[in-house]
N, C-alpha and C positions, 0 to 999 in steps of 0.2 A: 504494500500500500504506500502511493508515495503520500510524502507530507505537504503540506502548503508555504509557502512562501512567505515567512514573516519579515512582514513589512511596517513602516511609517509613513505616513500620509502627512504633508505639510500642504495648509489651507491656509487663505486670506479674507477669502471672501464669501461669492456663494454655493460654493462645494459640488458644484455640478461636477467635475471630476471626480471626486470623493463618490457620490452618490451612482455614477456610474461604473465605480468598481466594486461595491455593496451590491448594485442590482445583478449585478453578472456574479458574486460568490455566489449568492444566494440561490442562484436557477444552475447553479453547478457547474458554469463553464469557463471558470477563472478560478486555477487554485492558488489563493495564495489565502494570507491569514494577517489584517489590518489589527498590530498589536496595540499600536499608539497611534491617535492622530493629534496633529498640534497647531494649534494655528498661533500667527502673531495679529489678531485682531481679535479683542473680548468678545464684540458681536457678529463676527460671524457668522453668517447661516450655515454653513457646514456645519457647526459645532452642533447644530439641531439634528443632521442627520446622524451624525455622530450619537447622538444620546439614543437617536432612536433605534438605530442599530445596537445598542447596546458595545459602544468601541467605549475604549479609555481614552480621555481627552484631555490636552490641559493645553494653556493659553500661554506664551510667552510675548511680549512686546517687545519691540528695537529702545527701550528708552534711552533718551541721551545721555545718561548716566554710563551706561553701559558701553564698553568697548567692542569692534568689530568682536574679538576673539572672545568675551564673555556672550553674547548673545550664542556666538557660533557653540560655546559650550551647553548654552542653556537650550541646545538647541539637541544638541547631538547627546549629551551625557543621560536623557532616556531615553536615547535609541538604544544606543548601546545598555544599560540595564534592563531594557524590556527586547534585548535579544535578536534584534535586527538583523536581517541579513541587506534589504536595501531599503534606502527612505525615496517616498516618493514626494515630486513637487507636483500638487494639484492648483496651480494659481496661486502659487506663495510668492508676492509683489514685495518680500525683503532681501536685501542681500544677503548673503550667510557665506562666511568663509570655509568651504569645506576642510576639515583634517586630515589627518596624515589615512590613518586610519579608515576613510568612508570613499577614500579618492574611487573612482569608476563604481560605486555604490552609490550616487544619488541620482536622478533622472527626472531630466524635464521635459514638461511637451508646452512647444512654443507655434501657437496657431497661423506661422506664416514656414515659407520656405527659407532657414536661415542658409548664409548669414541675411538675408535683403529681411526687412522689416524686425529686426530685431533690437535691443541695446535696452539701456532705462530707459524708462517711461513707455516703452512698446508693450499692451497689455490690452486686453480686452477690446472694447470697439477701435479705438486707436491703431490699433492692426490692420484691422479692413478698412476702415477709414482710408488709412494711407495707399494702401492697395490699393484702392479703386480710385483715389486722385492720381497715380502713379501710371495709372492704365495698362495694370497688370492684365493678360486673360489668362494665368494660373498663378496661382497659390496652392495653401494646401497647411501642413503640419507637420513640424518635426520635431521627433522625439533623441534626446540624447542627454549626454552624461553634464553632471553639471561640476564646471573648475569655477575659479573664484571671480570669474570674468559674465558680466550679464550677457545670458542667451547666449553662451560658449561651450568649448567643450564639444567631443566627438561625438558625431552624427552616429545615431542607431539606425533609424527607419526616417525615410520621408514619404509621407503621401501629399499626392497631388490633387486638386479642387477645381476645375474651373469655375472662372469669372464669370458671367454671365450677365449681356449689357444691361441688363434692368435689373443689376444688383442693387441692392442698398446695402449700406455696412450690414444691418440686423441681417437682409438673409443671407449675406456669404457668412456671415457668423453662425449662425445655426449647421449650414453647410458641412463648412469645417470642425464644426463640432463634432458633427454625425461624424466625419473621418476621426477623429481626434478618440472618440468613443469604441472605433475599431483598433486604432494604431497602438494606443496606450495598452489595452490587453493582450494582442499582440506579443509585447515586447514581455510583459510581464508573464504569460505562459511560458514563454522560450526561458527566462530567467528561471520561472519554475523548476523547469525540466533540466537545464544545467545543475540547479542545485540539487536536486535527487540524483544526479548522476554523481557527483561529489561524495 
């Protein structure tokens, strides 16, 4: 029998990523096992699917108090106690210094084709936004390893979206989502199945 994939889920905002790796455990076709989820925002709406899933959660903030490498600990030291093998970025809009330790174990998925539409502040509609001022006719999602550099770090998978002239940001957002909702499991089964071969 293999095992599942214990993992961390790191959220910002509204957990649509989170909640579509919940609805795919649950119907049996994603093994993995979301040991901790953590977000750095208190109100988060993820944190509500979190509860309702019954996941462990807990909240850390960037405060300005706090140095890059303190967050980054308070970030990583219950992964590692709750046993992690990879943490995941679901929409986590903080920077976080990866450690020594987690290097090619964190993973993000970024709703354009990087490098083009990537860096700070590229997140959410802003994405497509630009895209389609850009007059791109494809896009798409890419999922990869995340180093200390925003939207960096080696390419896993890319899928591709076309544009479509009567886009509006919202519906190539949905679009790429739907890709984003295949691509991320994806990666995460293959990660599975590596690990049961270990």
């Amino acid at each position: 029998m293999s095992a599942p994939l214990p993992i961390a889920v790191l959220i910002s905002g509204g957990g649509t990523t989170l909640r579509n790796l919940i609805e795919q455990i649950w119907d049996g076709s994603l093994p993995i096992e979301i040991r901790l989820v953590i977000s750095s925002n208190p109100a988060a709406r993820g944190l509500e699917f979190a509860e309702a899933a019954g996941l462990k959660s807990l909240v850390v903030e960037k405060k300005k108090e706090l140095s890059n490498e303190e967050f980054s600990n308070a970030i990583f030291a219950p992964c590692r106690a709750a046993g992690v093998q990879y943490v995941v970025m679901g929409g986590f809009l903080k920077h976080v210094l990866i450690p020594s330790d987690f290097q090619n174990r964190v993973i993000n998925i970024h709703p354009a084709l990087l490098p083009k539409f990537g860096g700070k502040g590229m997140y959410g509609l802003k994405v497509h936004e630009a895209v389609i001022a850009a007059g791109e006719k494809i896009t798409g999602c890419t999922v990869h390893f995340v180093d200390n550099e925003y939207d960096h770090g080696p390419t896993i998978l890319k899928r591709q979206v076309e544009v479509l002239p009567a886009d509006t940001p919202e519906t190539l957002q949905a679009r790429v989502f739907a890709a984003e909702c295949e691509a991320y499991p994806q990666i995460l089964r293959s990660l599975a199945a590596e690990f049961n071969r270990v």
